[in-house]
N, C-alpha and C positions, 0 to 999 in steps of 0.2 A: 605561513600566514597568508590569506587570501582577501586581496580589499576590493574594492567594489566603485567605479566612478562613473555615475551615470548622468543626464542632464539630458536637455536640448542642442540641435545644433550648433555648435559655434559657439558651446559653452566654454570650452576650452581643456576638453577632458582630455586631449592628447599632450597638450602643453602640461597639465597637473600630474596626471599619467609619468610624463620623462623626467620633472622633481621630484616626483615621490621616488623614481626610480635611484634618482642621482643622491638624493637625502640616505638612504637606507645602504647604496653601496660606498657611500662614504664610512661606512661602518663596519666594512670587511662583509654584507650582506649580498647572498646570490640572488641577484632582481631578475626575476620575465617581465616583460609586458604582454598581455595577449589582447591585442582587439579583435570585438566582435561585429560585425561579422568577418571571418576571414573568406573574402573573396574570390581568392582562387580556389576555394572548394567546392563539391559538388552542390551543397546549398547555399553557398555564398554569391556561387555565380548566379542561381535562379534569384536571390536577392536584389544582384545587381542587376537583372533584367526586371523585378517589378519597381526600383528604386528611380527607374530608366521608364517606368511607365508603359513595359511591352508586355503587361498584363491588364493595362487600362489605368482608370481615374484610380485617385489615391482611395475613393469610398466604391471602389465597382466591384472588391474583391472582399469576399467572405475574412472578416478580420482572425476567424481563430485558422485558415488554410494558411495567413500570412504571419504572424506568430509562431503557426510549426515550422516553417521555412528556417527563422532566427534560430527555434531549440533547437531543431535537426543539425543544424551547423553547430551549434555547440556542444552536441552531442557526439556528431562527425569529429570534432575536437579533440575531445576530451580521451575519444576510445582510441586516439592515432597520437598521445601526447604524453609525456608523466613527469612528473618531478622529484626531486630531492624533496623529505618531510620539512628541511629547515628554509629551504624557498621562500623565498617571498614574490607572489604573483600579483600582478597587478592587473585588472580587466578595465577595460577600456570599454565601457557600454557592457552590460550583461542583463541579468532578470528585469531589471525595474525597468528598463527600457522599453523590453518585450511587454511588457504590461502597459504602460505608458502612451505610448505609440501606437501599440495596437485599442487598448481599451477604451481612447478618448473617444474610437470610432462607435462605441454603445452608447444607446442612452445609458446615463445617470443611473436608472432604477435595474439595470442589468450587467453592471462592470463589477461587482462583487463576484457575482457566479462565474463570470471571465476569469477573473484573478484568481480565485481557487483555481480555475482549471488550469490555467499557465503554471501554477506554483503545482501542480499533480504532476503536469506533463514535464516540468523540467528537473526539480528534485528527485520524487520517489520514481516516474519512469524512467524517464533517463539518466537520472542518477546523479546529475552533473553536482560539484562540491557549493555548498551554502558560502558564501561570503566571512569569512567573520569580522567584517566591518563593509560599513557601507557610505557613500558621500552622494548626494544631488548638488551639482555646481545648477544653482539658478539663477538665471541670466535672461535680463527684459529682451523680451523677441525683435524689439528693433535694433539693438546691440548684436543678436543671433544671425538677424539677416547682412549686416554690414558684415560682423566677422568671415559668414561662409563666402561673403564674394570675394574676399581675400584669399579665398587660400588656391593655393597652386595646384593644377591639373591634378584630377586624382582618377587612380585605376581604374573604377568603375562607371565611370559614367566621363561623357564630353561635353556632360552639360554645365554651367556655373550652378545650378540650384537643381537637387534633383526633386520627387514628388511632394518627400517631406518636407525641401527647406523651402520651396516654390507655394506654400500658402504658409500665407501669417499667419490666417484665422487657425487654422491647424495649429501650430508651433506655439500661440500664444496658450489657445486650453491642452496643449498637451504639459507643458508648463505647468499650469496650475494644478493639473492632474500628477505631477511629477511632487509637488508640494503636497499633494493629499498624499500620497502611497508613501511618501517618505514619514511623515506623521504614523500611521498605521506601521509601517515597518521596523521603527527604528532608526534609519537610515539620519546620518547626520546632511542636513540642509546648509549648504554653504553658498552664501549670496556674495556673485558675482559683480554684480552692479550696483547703483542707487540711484535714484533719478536720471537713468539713461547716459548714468559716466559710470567706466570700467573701472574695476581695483586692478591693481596691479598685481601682476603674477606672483611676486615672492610675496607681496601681503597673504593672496588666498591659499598658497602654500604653504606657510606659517601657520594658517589656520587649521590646515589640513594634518600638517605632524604635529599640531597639538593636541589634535583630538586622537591621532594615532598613537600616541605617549600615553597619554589619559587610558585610553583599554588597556593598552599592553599594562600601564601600572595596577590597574585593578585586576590582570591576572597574572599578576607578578610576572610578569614576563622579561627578559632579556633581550629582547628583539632592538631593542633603542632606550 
């Protein structure tokens, strides 16, 4: 089974990511996590140099050249990695991000043709495996921006905020755009906030294995 936990920064999808893992191997289940991008790869690195802004302004670079970068690396992945069929993996940012992130950068009247083309180039060319289930953790950007300056030094970057998390106005319509594409996808919407106060981790957890209960039982499935 392969789930899917995509958001804004500082949504908390790595914290949701290590319950979901801890829920499913309390059940004798073999958890991955895999997050994307992974960094130390040969696309992860060029990620963390344009994330790091050593390819210019967050809008100076062609948004579908920086979208291949994300598939590439996930593609780089996928062809260097395999698993057990009864697995359960868990992605930590994948497709809807790529779309999200990249496609807020189009107008409006042009982010459909984007989206087909992200969903060509990472499905059917590359191949990479469909989700069968999907979550948007959304989370008010002023919540986003307080959480990412929390968090401790990370590999890629020496900066507290990199391209993405360093503009609001960014974060906030990628947000909202992350709320359209899950509508269109299917994808289950879990709201992290309410008027600018956080839920608590095991509340939106709770939410989260209940909706991953709810599939499993409509395809009878075993899994929990």
């Amino acid at each position: 089974m392969t789930i899917a936990i995509d958001g804004i920064d500082g949504a908390g999808k790595g914290t949701q990511c290590r319950l979901l893992s801890r829920y499913f191997e309390a059940s004798g289940r073999r958890v991955h996590i895999v997050s994307f991008p992974v960094y130390s790869s040969f696309f992860g690195m060029m990620i963390s140099d344009y994330l790091n802004g050593s390819y210019g302004s967050l809008y100076a670079i062609n948004p579908k050249l920086t979208a291949l970068l994300y598939a590439m690396d996930r593609r780089f992945f996928f062809e260097n990695n395999s698993f057990n069929s009864g697995d359960i993996i868990i992605f930590d940012r994948y497709v809807l991000s790529n779309m999200a992130h990249q496609g807020v950068k189009f107008e409006p009247e042009l982010r459909e043709s984007f989206f087909s083309w992200i969903k060509e180039l990472e499905f059917n060319i590359n191949k990479i495996p469909r989700p069968d289930i999907s979550f948007v953790l959304d989370i008010d950007a002023k919540i986003s921006a307080r959480n990412v300056a929390k968090k401790e030094k990370r590999a890629y970057t020496d900066k507290t905020h990199d391209i993405h998390e360093g503009d609001s106005v960014y974060l906030a319509n990628t947000r909202t755009l992350f709320i359209e594409l899950a509508a269109q996808t299917g994808a289950h919407i879990v709201y992290c906030s309410k008027d600018e106060v956080l839920r608590s981790e095991e509340e939106i957890a709770e939410e989260i294995n209940f909706k991953i209960s709810e599939y499993c039982k409509s395809f009878k499935s075993d899994l929990v």
